[in-house]
C-alpha positions in Angstrom: -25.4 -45.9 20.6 -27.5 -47.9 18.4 -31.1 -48.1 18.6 -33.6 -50.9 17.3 -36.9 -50.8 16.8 -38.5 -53.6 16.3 -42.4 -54.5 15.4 -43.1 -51.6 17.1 -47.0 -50.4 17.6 -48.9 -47.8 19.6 -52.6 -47.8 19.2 -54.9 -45.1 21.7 -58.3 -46.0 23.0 -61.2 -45.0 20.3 -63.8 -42.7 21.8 -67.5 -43.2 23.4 -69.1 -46.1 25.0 -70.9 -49.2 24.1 -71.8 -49.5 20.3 -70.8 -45.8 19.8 -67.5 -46.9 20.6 -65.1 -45.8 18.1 -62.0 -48.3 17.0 -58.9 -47.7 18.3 -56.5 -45.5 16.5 -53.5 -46.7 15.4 -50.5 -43.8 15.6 -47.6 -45.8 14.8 -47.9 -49.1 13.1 -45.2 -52.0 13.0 -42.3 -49.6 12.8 -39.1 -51.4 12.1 -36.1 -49.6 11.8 -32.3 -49.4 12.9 -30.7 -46.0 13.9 -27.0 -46.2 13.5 -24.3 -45.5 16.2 -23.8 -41.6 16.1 -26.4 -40.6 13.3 -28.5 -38.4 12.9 -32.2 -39.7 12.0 -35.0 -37.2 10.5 -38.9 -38.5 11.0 -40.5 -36.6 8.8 -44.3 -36.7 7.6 -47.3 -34.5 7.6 -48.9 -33.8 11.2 -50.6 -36.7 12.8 -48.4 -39.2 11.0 -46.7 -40.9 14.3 -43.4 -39.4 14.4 -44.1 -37.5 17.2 -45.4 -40.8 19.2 -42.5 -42.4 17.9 -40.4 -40.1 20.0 -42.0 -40.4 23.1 -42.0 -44.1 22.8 -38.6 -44.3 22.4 -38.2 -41.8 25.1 -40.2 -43.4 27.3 -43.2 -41.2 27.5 -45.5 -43.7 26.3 -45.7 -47.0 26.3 -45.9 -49.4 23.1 -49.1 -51.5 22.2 -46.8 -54.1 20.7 -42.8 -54.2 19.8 -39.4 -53.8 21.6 -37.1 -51.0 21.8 -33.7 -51.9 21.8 -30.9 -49.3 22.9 -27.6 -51.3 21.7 -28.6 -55.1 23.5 -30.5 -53.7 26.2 -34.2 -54.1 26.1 -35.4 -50.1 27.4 -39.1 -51.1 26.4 -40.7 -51.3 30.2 -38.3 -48.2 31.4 -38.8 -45.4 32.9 -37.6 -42.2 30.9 -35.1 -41.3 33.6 -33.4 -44.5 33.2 -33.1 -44.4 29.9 -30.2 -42.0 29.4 -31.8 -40.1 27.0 -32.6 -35.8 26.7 -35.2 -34.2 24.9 -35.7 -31.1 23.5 -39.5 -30.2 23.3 -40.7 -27.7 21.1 -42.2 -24.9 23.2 -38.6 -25.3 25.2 -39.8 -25.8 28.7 -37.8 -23.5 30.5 -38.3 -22.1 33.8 -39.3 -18.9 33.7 -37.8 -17.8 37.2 -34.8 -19.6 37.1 -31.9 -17.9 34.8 -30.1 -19.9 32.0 -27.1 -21.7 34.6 -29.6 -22.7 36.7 -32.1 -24.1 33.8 -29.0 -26.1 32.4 -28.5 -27.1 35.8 -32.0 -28.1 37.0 -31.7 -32.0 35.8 -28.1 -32.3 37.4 -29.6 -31.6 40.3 -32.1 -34.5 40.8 -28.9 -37.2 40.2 -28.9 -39.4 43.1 -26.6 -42.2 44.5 -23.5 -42.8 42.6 -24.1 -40.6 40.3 -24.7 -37.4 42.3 -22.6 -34.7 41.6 -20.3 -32.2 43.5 -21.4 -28.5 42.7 -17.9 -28.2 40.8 -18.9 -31.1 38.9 -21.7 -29.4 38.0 -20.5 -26.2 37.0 -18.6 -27.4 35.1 -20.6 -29.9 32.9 -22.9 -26.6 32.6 -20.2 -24.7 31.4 -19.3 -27.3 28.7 -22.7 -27.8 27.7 -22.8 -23.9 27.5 -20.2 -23.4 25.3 -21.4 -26.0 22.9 -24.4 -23.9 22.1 -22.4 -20.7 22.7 -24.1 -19.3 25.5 -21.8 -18.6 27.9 -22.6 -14.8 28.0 -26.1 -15.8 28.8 -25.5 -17.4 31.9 -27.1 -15.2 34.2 -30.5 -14.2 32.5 -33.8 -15.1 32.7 -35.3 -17.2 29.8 -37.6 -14.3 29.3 -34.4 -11.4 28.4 -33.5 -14.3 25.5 -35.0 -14.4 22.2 -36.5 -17.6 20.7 -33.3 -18.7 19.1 -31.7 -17.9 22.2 -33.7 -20.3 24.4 -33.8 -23.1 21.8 -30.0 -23.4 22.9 -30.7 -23.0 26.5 -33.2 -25.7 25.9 -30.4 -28.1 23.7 -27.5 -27.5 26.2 -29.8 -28.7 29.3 -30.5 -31.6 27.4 -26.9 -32.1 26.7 -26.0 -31.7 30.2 -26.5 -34.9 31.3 -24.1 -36.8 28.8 -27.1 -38.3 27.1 -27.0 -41.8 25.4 -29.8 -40.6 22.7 -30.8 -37.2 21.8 -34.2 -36.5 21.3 -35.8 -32.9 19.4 -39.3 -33.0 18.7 -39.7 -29.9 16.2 -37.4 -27.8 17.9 -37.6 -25.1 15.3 -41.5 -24.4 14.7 -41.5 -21.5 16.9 -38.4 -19.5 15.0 -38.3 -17.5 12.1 -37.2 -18.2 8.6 -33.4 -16.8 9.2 -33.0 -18.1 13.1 -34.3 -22.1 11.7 -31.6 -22.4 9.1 -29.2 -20.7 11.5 -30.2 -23.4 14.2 -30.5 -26.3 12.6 -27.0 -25.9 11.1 -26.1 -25.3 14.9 -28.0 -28.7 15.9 -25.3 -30.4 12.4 -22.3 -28.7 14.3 -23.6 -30.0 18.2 -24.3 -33.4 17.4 -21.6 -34.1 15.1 -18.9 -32.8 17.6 -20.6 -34.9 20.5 -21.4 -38.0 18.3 -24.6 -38.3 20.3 -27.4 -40.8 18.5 -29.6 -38.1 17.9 -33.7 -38.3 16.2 -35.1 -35.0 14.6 -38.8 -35.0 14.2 -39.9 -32.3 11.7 -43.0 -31.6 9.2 -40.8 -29.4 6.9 -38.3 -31.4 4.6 -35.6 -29.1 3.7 -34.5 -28.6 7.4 -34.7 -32.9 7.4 -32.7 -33.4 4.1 -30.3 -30.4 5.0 -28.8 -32.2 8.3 -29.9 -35.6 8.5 -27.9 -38.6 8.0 -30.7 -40.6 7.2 -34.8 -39.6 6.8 -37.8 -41.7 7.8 -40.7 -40.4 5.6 -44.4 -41.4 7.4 -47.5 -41.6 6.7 -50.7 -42.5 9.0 -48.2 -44.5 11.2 -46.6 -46.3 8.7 -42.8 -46.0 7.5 -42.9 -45.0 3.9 -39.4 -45.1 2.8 -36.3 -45.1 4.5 -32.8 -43.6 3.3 -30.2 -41.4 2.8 -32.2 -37.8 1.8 -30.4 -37.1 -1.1 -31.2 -41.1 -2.1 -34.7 -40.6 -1.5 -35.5 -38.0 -3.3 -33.9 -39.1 -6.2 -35.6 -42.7 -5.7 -38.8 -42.3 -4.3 -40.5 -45.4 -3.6 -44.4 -44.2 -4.2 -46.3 -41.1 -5.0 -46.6 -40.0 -1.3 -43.2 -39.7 -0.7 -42.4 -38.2 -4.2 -44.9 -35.8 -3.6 -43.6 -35.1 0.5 -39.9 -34.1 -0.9 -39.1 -31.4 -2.8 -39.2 -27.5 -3.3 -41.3 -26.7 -5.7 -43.4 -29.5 -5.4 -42.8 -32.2 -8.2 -45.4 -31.9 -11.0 -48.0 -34.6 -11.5 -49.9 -35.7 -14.8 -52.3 -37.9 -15.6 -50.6 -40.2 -18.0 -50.5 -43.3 -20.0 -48.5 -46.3 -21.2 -49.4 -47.4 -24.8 -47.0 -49.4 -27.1 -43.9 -48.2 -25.8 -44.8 -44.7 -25.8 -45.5 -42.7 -22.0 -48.3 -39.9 -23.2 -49.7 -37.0 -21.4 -52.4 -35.5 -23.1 -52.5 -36.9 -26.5 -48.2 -36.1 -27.3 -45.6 -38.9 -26.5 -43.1 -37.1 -24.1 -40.8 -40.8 -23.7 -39.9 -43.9 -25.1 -39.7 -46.7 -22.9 -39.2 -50.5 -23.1 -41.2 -53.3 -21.4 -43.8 -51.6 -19.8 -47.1 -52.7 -20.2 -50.3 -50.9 -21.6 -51.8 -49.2 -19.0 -52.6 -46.0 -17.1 -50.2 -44.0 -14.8 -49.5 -41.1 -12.4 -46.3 -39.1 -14.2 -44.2 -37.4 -11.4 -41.5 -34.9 -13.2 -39.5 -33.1 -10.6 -38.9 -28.8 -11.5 -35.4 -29.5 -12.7 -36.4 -32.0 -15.1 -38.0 -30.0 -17.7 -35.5 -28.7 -20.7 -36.4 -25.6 -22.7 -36.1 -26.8 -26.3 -38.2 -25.3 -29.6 -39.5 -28.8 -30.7 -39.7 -30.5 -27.5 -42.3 -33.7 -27.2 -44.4 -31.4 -23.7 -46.3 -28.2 -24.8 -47.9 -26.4 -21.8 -49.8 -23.0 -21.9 -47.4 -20.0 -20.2 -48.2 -18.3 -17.7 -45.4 -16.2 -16.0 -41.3 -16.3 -15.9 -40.4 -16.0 -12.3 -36.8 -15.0 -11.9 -34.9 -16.5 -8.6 -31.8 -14.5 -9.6 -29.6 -17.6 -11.4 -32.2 -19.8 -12.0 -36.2 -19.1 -13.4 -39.2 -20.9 -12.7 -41.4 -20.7 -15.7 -45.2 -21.0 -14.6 -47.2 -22.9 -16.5 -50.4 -25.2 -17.2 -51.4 -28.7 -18.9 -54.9 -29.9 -19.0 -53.4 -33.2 -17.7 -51.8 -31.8 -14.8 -53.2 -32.3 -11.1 -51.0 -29.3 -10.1 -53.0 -26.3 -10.5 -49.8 -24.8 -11.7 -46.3 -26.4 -13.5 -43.5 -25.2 -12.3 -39.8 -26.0 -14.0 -36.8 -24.4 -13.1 -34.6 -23.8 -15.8 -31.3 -21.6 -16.4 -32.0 -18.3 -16.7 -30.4 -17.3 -19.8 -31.9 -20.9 -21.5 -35.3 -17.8 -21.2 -34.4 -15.1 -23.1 -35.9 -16.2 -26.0 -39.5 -16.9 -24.2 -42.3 -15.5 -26.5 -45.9 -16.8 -27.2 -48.3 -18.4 -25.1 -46.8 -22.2 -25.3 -43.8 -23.6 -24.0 -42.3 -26.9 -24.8 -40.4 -28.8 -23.3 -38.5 -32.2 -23.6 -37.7 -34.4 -20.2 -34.9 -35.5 -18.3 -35.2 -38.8 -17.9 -34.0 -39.5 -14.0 -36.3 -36.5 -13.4 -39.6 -38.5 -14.4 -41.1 -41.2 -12.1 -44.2 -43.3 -12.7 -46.6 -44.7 -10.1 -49.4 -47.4 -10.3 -52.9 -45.5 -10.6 -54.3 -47.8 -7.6 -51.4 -48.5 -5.3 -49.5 -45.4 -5.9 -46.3 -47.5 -6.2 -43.3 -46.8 -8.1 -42.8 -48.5 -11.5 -39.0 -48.4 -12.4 -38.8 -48.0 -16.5 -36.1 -47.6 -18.7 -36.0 -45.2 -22.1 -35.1 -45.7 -25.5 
């Protein structure tokens, strides 16, 4: 099912009375954005940024200030969650405690009323279904309490699966496992929605579980939609320094820079040649993989450590020009054998290098010599 969002705005209530009375605060600010028949949509941004607000309004938790929700033609906006079609998958799971795992799966098949009440076989078997898509269906009779966290994550997806939802919603589903059960579960969440081709929305502060299983990400900031695209597409393209910044492990590198006569300089040495840009200062973003070992190359920076990563090394570096308290570039490892001294240099792969405006922290696009 396609979703629509259009114009849409949440603002809460500032604080205190009369002239102590703060403004409101805007959480989500003239979101516009159209979620595709059967994708998979990350929101991803720091905490407090409005993608968490943006699920509940779109589940029907809260209400918009301004702006429509749209599931396919039909206006959901003034609708009640329950009519909405939708399930949700909260991040402390919700289960309860002293029913066992059927019965939690069961629970919201249970409150169906009119025509589409449900006969107990009914039932068992849309739990059973639902159970195997997580592969529970040893678990059936525990409590949530004999499960471990990945364990209940699934009891938590398959109950909202249960009731054949139009929109799937998850809202950080993975903060509370560790490092091996996340990547394990999120490639389970890939597998589920893909075989169900349910509309699903993933709301997550940590970018490699968005750009690992997302069709398409939504990078925010302060309520407002930053970029929009494909991950692999946004990362390669950001569209200012925030989102540059957001995206990526290691962090891209940033350097104070400038434009003068055709030549981009950090420091005082000319790393690029570029054509039409004007004079003028700039934020240099070089992502880890666009740095190249070479002897004579344009970048020196002083060494501090090789780390090895087994096929790849990160060499550790500094630049009086950089804002990163540390460079990092990943290189091949045996492009290091010959590291000596206390400098590096480097030259630069072009697609690697992004510029931004000083005072809007917009991209400018360039192109070498």
């Amino acid at each position: 099912m396609k979703i629509v969002l259009s114009h849409l705005t949440k603002k809460f209530p500032g604080r205190g009375r009369g002239s102590k009375k703060k403004e409101d605060v805007t959480a989500v600010n003239d979101f516009n954005f159209e979620i595709p028949d059967g994708k998979l949509v990350g929101l991803l941004g720091p905490s407090g940024c409005g993608k968490s607000t943006t699920l509940n309004l779109i589940c029907g938790l809260q209400k918009p200030t301004e702006g429509q929700i749209l599931f396919d033609q039909e206006d959901v906006t003034e609708l009640t969650p329950q009519k909405r079609g939708v399930g949700m998958v909260f991040q402390n799971y919700a289960l309860y405690p002293h029913l066992n795992v059927e019965q939690n799966i069961r629970f919201p098949l249970e409150n169906l009323k009119g025509h589409e009440k449900l006969s107990k076989e009914e039932m068992r078997s849309r739990v059973e279904e639902a159970a195997g898509l997580v592969q529970i269906h040893d678990l059936l009779d525990r409590k949530p309490g004999e499960l471990s966290g990945g364990q209940q994550q699934r009891v938590a997806i398959a109950r909202a699966l249960v009731k054949l939802p139009r929109v799937l919603l998850l809202d950080e589903p993975l903060s509370n496992l560790d490092a091996r059960l996340r990547l394990q579960t999120r490639e389970e969440i890939r597998r589920i929605q893909q075989k169900t081709a349910v509309t699903t929305i993933f709301v997550t502060h940590d970018q490699d579980e968005a750009m690992s299983i997302s069709d398409l990400i939504v990078v925010m900031k302060e309520g407002v939609v930053q970029q929009i695209g494909k991950p692999q597409e946004v990362y390669d393209n950001p569209a200012n320094l925030f989102v540059a910044k957001f995206l990526g492990t290691p962090p891209i590198n940033i350097f104070e820079g400038r434009v003068e006569k055709g030549s981009l300089f950090i420091g005082k040495e000319a790393v690029l040649q570029l054509k039409n840009i004007p004079d003028q200062p700039v934020c240099v973003g070089i992502r880890p993989e666009g740095f190249i070992l070479q002897a004579d190359g344009p970048l020196s920076c002083a060494l501090s450590r090789p780390e090895v990563m087994g096929r790849d090394v990160s060499i550790v570096s500094t630049h009086p020009a950089s804002q990163n308290p540390a460079i990092r570039s990943i290189v091949d490892a045996e492009s290091c054998e010959h590291l000596v001294g206390s400098t590096v240099r480097f030259s630069l792969n072009p697609r690697k290098v992004f510029l931004f405006d000083k005072t809007t922290e917009a991209r400018i696009l360039f192109e070498t010599i």
